[in-house]
Structures are given as C-alpha cells and as structure tokens.
N, C-alpha and C positions, 0 to 999 in steps of 0.2 A: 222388284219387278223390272224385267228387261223394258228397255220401250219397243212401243209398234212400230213396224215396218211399215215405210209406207212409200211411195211412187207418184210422182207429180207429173202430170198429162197435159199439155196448154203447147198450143200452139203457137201464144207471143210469150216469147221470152222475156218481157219484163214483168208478166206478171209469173211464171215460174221463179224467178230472180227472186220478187217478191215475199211471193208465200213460202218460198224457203228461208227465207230472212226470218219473217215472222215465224215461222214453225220453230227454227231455232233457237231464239229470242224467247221468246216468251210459251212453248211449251218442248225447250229441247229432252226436257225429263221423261216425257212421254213419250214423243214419236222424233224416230229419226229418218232421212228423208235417203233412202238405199238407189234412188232412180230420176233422172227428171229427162220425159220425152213429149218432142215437141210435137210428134205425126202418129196417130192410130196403129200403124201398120208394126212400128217398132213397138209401143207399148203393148201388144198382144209379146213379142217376144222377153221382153224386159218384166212382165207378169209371171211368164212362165218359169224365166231363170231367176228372180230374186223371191216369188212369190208370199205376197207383200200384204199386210194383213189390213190394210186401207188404203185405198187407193185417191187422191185428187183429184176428179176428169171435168176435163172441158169440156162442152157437149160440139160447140158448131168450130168443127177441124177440118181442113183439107186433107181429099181423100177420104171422107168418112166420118164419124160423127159419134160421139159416148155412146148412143145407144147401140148403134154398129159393134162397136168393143164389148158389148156386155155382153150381146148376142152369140158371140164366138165363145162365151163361158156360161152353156146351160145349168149345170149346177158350177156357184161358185165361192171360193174359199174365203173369200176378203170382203171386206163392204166396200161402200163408195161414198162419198160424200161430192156431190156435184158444185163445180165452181166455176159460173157462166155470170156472162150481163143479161141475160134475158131470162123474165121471169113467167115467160108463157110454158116452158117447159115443165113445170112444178110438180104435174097431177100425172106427166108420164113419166118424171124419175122415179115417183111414187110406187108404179108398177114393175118400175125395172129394181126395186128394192131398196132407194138409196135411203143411207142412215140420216142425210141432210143436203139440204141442198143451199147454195150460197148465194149470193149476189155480188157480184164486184161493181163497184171495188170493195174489196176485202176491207172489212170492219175488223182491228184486232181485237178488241173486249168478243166480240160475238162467236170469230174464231177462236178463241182460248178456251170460250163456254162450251162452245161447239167441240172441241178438244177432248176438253175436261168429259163432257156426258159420253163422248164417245169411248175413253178410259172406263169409266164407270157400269157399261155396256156390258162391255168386253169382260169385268170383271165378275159381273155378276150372270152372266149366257155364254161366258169361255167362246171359243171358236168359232167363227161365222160360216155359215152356210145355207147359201142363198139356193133354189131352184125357181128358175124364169118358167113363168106359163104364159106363154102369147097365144 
C-alpha cells in the first residue's frame, strides 16, 4: 500500500518542522507529507493542487482559522485530523467531521496511534467523503 498523502497547516513553523519530523520518523510507511503551509489562503490552494487524503490543520491562523478552510470544501475528499493548544475547540471539530483532534504539544506514542487508526480507517471505508451541514 502506497502511503497517504498528506498536508500540514500551522501557522508557527516549528511546530510544522515538528510534526513533519515525527510523521517521518516514526510513521514514514504510512503518510508522507506532499505540502506544509503556514496561512489558510495558500492551503485552500495547495488542497486543490496535491489533493491530499489527510490533512493536519491548525485551527487559530491569521487571516482565518481551520474551520474557515473547511467551509470552502462542502463536500470533501480528505479528512482532518486537527492540531491546536486549545481544547475548547473539540465538540465543533466534531461537527466539521474531523477524524481526530490533537493537543500540542504533540505526544509521539498518541500520534503514531492516532496514525496507525487512521490507516486502519482508510482501509477498511476506502476513500473519504465528508458533506458539511451547518
């Protein structure tokens, strides 16, 4: 099995630096990392041209904000897994579909698992496709 495509969304660069370190490390078999964008505006582009079968978004970005970005994709092809310090967010990534939501700082064992389930996902519901109801 190819690994998943995926896209990193964060607006401070050491923690994109980060989580691509980790993704590589310790699940580079599964996902490899085709994208990493620091501001909303680009990753609605960088979606459209790599179209990426998981995505890692920040929620609180200048200029706009994760759930902004999702908005722009009513029906969508990829999941999300959200990766924020703040855990007030939880019950509305819930609504916007995400497969998981994180805490930073990034725990590796949690992310691996979080990884690993999301492989397992994929493999057993093939293709993602999300439609938003607001």
């Amino acid at each position: 099995m190819e690994p998943f495509k995926v896209i990193l969304i964060d607006d401070e660069p050491d923690s994109i630096i980060s989580l691509e370190i980790i993704l590589q490390e310790f699940c580079g078999d599964k996902v490899i990392v085709v994208d990493k964008v620091p501001i909303i505006d680009k990753a609605w582009d960088s979606i459209k041209a790599n179209k990426p079968d998981l995505i890692f978004l920040d929620i609180d970005m200048p200029r706009g904000n994760g759930f902004d970005l999702l908005e722009r994709f009513p029906i969508r092809k990829f999941d999300v897994i959200f990766i924020t310090a703040y855990g007030r967010y939880e019950e509305k990534a819930k609504v916007y579909g995400a497969f998981d939501y994180l805490l930073k700082p990034i725990d590796i064992d949690v992310l691996k698992d979080v990884v690993d389930n999301y492989v397992n996902y994929r493999i057993v519901h093939g293709s993602p496709q999300f439609k938003l109801m607001l």
